[in-house]
C-alpha positions in Angstrom: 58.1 -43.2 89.0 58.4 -47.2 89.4 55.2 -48.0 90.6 54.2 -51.5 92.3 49.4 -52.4 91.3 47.9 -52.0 94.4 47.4 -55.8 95.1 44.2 -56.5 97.5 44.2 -59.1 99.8 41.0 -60.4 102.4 40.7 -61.4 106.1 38.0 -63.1 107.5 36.9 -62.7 110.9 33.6 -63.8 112.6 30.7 -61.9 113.9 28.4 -62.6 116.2 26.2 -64.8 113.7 29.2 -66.4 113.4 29.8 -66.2 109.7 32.6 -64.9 108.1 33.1 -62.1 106.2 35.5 -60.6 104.2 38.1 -56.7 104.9 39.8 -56.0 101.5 42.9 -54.1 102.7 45.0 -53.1 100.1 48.4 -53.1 99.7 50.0 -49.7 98.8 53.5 -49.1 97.7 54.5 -47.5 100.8 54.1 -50.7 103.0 55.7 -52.5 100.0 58.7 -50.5 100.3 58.8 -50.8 104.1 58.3 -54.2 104.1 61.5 -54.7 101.7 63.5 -51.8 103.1 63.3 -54.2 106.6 63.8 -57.6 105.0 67.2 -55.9 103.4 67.8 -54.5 106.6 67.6 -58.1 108.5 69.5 -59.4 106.0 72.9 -56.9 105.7 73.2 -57.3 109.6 73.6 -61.0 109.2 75.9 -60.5 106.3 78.1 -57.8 107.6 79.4 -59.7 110.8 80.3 -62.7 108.8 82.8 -60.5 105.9 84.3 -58.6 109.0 87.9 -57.8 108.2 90.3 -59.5 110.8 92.9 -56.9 111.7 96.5 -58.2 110.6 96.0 -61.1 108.5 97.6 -60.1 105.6 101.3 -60.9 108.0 100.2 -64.7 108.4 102.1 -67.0 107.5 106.0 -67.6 105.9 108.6 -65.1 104.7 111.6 -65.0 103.2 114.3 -62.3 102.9 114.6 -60.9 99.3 118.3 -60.8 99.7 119.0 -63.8 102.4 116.8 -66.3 101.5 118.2 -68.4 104.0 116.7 -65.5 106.3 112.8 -66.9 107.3 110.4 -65.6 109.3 106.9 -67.8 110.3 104.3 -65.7 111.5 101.3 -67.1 113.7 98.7 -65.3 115.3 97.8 -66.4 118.7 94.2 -64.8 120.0 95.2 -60.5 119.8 98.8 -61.5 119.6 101.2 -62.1 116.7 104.4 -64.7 117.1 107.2 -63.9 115.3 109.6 -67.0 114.9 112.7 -67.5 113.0 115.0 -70.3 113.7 116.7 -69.2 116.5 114.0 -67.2 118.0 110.3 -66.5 118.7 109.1 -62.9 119.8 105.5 -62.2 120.4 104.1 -58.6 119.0 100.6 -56.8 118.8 99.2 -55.4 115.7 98.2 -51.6 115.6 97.4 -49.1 113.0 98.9 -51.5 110.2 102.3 -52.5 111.6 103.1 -55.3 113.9 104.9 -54.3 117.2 107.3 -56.9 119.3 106.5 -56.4 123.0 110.3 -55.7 123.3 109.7 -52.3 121.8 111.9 -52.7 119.2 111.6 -52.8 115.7 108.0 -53.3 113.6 107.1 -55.0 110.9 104.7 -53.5 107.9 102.8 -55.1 105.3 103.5 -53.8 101.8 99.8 -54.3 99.6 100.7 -53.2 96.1 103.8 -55.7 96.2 103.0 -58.4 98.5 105.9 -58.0 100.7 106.9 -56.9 104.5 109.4 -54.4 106.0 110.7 -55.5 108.9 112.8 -52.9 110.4 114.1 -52.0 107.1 114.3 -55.7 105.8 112.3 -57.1 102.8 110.6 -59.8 103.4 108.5 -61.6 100.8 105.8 -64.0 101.5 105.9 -68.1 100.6 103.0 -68.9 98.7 
């Protein structure tokens, strides 16, 4: 068992003859481990909010077709929705469970981890860098 010395600490307080005198309270491991069990406590909920994952990031940005590469897509994000432009068009979809939806209702678009690339409706697409 890790143990922490019982450190000992004193207050002063007055009495009525108005001299001070001295508590020795000690310090016991217990309050030790409370007191840092709520200092790391404070501290992970400050540091969780700032890491939180931002759903659909990984489509950001410019992609080219693996077999056309005259074939671009530029993908933006605009508040909870995704714009999906190619030269001729822009289409705006919403992101859910992984894929990106057009608001058409036709097609998606998934985002391919291991290889860095997206399927769009059964095309390739791989990411500009």
């Amino acid at each position: 068992m890790i143990g922490f010395k019982a450190v000992k600490i004193a207050r002063a307080y007055f009495t009525r003859d108005s001299e001070p005198k001295l508590i020795k309270l000690p310090l016991t491991e217990s309050y030790m481990k409370r007191s840092l069990c709520s200092y790391l406590i404070a501290f992970c909920s400050l540091l969780l909010p700032a890491c939180g994952h931002r759903h659909g990031r990984e489509f950001l940005g410019k992609w080219v077709n693996i077999y056309s590469p005259k074939d671009t897509l530029l993908i933006s994000q605009d508040g909870d929705k995704f714009i999906i432009a190619d030269p001729q068009h822009e289409i705006v979809a919403m992101y859910s469970d992984g894929t990106l939806s057009p608001n058409s209702g036709q097609g998606w678009c998934a985002y391919l981890k291991d290889s860095d690339t997206m399927n769009c409706a059964g095309v390739r697409y791989i990411r500009v860098k």
